[in-house]
C-alpha positions as semicolon CSV with decimal commas, in nm:
position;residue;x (nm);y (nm);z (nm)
1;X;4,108;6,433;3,565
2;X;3,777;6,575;3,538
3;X;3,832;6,583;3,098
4;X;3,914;6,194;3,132
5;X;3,628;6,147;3,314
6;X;3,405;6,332;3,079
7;X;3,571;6,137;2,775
8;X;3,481;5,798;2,941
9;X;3,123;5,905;3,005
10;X;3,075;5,967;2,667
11;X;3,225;5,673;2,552
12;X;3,004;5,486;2,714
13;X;2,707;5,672;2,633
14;X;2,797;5,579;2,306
15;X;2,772;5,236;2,332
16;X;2,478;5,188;2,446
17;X;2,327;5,383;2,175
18;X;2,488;5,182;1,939
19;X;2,390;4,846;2,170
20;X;2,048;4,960;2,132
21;X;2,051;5,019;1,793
22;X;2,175;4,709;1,662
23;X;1,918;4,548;1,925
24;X;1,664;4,727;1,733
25;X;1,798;4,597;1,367
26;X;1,800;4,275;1,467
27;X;1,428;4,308;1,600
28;X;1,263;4,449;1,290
29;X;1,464;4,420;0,962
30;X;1,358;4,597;0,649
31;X;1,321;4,316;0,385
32;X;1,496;4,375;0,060
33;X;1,282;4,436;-0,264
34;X;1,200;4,103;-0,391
35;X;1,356;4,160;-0,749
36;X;1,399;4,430;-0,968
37;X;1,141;4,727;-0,981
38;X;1,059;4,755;-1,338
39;X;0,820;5,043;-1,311
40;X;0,929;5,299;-1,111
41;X;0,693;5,460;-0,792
42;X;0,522;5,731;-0,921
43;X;0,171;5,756;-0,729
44;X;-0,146;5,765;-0,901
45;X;-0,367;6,154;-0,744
46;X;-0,615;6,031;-0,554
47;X;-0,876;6,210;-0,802
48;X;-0,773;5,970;-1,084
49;X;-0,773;5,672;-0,829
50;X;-1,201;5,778;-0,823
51;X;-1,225;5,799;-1,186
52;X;-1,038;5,474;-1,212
53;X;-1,256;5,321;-0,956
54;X;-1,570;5,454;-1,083
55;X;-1,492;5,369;-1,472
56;X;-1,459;5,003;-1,323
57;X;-1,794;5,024;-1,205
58;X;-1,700;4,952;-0,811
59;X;-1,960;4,803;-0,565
60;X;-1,948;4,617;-0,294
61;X;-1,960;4,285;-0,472
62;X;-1,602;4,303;-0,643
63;X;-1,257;4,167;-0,555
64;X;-0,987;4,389;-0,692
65;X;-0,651;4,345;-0,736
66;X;-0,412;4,658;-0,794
67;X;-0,079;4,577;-0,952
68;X;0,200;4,764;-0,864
69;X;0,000;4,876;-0,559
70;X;0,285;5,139;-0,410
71;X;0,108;5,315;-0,111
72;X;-0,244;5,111;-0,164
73;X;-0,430;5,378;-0,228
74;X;-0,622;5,218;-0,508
75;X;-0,699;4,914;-0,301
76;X;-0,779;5,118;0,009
77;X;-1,019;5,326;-0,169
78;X;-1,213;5,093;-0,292
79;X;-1,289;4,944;-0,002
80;X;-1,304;5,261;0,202
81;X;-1,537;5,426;-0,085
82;X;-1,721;5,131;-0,244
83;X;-1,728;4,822;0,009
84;X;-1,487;4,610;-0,221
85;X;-1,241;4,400;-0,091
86;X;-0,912;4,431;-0,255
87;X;-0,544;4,289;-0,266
88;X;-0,243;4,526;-0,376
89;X;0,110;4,369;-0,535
90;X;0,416;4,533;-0,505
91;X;0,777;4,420;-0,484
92;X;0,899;4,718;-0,332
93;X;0,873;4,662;0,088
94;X;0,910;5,022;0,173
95;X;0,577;5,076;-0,037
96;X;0,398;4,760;0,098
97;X;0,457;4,891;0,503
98;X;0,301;5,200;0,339
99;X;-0,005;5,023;0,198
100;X;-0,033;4,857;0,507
101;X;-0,048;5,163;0,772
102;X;-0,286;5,322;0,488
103;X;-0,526;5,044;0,575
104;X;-0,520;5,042;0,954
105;X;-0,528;5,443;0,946
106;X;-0,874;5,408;0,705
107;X;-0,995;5,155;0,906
108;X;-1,018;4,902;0,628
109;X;-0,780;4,611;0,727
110;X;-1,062;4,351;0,717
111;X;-1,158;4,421;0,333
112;X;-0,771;4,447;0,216
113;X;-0,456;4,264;0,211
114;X;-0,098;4,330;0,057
115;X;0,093;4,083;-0,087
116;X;0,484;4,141;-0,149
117;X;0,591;3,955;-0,457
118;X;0,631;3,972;-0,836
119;X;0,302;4,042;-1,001
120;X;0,337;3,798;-1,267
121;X;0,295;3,525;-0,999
122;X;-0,002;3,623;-0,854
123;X;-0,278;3,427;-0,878
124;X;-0,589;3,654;-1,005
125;X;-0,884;3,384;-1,049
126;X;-1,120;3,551;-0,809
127;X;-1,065;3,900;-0,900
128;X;-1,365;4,104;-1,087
129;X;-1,146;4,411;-1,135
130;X;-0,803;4,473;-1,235
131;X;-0,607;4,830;-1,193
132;X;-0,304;4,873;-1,367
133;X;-0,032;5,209;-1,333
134;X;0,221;4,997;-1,515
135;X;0,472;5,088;-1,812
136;X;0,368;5,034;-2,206
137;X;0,635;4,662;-2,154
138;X;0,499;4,580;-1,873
139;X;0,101;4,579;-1,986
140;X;0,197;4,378;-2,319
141;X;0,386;4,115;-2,050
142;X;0,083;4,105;-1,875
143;X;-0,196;4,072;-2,135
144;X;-0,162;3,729;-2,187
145;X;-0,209;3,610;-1,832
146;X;-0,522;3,865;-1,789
147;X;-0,708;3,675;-2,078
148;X;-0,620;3,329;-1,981
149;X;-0,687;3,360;-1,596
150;X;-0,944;3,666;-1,564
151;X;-1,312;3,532;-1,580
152;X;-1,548;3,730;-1,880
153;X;-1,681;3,974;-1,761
154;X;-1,363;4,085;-1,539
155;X;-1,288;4,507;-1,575
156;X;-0,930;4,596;-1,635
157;X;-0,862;4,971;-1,649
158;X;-0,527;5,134;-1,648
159;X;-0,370;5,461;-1,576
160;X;-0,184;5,647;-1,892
161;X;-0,062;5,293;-2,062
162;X;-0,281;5,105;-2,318
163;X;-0,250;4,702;-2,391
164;X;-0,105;4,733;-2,777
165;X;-0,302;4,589;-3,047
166;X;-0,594;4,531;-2,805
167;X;-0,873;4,770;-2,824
168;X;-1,046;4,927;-2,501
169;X;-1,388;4,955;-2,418
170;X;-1,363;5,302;-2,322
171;X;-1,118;5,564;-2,267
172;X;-1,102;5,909;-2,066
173;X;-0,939;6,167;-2,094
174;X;-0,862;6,356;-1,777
175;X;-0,632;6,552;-1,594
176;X;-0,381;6,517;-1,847
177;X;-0,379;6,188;-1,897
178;X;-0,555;5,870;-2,016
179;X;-0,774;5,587;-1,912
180;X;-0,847;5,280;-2,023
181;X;-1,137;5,030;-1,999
182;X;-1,097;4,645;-2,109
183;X;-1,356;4,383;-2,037
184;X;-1,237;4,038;-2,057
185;X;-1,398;3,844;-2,378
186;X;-1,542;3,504;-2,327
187;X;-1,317;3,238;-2,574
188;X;-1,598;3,148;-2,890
189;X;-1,300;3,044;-3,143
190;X;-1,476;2,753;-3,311
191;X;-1,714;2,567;-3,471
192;X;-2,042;2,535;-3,266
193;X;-2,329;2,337;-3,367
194;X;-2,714;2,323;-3,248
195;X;-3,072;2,145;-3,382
196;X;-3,359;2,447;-3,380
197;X;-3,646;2,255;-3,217
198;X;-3,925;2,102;-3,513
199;X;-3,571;2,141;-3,715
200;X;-3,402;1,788;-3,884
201;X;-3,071;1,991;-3,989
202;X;-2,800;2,053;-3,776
203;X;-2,675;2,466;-3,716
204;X;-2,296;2,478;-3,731
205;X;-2,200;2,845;-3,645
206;X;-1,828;2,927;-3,725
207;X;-1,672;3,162;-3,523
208;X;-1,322;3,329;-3,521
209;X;-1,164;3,627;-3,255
210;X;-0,928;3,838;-3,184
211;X;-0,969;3,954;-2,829
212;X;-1,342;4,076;-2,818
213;X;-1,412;4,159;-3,189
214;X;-1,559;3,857;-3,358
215;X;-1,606;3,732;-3,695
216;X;-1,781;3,437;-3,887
217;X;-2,034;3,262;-4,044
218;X;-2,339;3,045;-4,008
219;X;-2,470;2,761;-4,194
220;X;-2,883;2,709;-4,147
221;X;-3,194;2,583;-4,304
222;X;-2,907;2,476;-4,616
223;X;-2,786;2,768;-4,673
224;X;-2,482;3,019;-4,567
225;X;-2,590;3,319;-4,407
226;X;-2,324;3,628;-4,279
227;X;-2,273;3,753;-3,927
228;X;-2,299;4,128;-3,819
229;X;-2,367;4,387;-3,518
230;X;-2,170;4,107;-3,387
231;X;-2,100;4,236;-3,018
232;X;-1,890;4,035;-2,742
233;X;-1,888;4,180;-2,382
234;X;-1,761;3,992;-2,109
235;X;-1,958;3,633;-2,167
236;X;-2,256;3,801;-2,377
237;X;-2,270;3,755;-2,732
238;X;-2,479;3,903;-2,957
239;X;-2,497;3,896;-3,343
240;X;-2,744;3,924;-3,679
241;X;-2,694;3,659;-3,966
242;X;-2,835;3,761;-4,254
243;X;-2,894;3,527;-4,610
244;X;-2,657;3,585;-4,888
245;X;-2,851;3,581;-5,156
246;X;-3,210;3,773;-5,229
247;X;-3,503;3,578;-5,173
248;X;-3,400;3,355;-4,929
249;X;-3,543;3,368;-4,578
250;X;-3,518;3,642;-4,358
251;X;-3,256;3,736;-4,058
252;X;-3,218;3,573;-3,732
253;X;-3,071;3,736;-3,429
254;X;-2,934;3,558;-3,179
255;X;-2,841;3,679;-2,813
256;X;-2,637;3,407;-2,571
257;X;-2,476;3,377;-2,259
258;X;-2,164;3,168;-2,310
259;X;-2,091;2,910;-2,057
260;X;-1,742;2,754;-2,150
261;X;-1,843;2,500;-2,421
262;X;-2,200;2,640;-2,462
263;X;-2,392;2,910;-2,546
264;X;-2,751;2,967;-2,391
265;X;-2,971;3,193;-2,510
266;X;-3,275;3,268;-2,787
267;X;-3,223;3,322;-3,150
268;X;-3,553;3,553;-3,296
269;X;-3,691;3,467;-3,694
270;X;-3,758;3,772;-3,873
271;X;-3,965;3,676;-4,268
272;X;-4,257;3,468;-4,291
273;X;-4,275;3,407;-3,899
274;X;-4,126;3,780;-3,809
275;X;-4,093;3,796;-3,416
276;X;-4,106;3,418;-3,372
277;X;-3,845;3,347;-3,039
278;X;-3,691;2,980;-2,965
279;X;-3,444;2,901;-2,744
280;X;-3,080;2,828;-2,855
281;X;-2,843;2,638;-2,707
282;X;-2,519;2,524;-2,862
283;X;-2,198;2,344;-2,805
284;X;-1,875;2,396;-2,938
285;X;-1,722;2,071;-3,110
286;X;-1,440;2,170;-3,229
287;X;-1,170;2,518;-3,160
């Protein structure tokens, strides 16, 4: 009698645990991953995550968004470290909880957010800096979308993986491994045209790029002249043109800001009138 009782006690011991448990599930159910993972967790060491931060050039001022977040490390370090506000992307819900009691324990929840979805549908307009511990597929994917929706200027920099074809600023080399530095290039693909004040001839400067190295030639005071030390960081172009043939007029240099379909800036005379400044502004009338 007293075994039977004992039996029955434990039975129902049991289900309540298992009442409670299920009570429990139904309360606060773990999402499933929002597609397939194509990169695989693999955290970046938090002394890379400072190199990272500071070869992006961190302050206060930036939005960053960390693709492929994981724990949020990135994201919470910048704003912990640097003042930045920040947004990780991850499809993996297990990581994003993570990310998220990160935040709270660093007391940054006000500068940060975490956003669980596919990072090619993230919108990135406002960002200033991108961090990247992707896989070599994934970066190429990804390239495209940077330089159509990043602003010039915007820092990308990625742990171990470059972008192909497309050069980096900078690299490091550190702790094993490699990092990379990309600014995003203003778009100057065309033919842009200007009238040098006390001048009756119109400029047209023609201009062709591949990411931020840039190539071309200028026609001016009626005659062809060729491009060099041409530079392109972020929206800031710089570049020499120089007369083809000897005895023609010296070399102008010319240092803009462009501003979508314009360029604003000065262009300096060196010859006859060496030092001589004016400004320079030009539109772009055709791509």
């Amino acid at each position: 009698m007293r075994l039977h009782t004992l039996r029955l006690m434990l039975l129902l011991c049991l289900i309540a645990a298992m009442s409670v448990a299920c009570t429990d599930a139904q309360r606060t159910p773990m999402p499933a991953p929002q597609g397939d993972l194509d990169v695989p967790y693999v955290p970046t060491p938090q002394e890379l995550v400072l190199e990272m931060l500071q070869l992006a050039k961190v302050t206060r001022d930036d939005v960053l968004y960390d693709l492929g977040c994981g724990d949020g490390r990135i994201v919470v370090t910048a704003a912990q470290k640097f003042g930045a506000r920040g947004t990780g992307v991850d499809l993996d819900p297990q990581r994003i909880l993570e990310a998220e009691d990160n935040a709270r324990q660093a007391g940054v929840t006000k500068r940060v957010r975490f956003l669980l979805q596919d990072l090619f549908k993230t919108d990135l307009r406002d960002a200033t800096v991108v961090t990247l511990y992707l896989v070599p597929q994934v970066n190429l994917q990804l390239r495209p979308t940077l330089l159509r929706d990043l602003k010039p200027g915007t820092r990308v920099v990625s742990h171990a993986f470059s972008m192909g074809d497309w050069e980096p600023e900078r690299t490091i080399e550190t702790g094993g491994t490699t990092l990379y530095l990309w600014i995003i290039p203003a778009q100057v693909t065309g033919t842009w045209t200007w009238t040098p004040p006390g001048v009756t001839e119109v400029y047209t400067l023609q201009l062709a790029q591949q990411f931020q190295r840039v190539h071309g030639t200028l026609r001016a005071n009626g005659m062809d002249m060729s491009l060099t030390d041409v530079a392109l960081v972020g929206d800031h172009l710089r570049f020499t043109a120089l007369p083809r043939e000897q005895g023609q007029p010296g070399r102008l240099q010319f240092d803009g800001r462009v501003q979508g379909d314009a360029i604003v800036g000065h262009v300096t005379t060196h010859g006859a009138t060496a030092g001589a400044q004016q400004s320079w502004v030009a539109q772009r009338t055709s791509m």
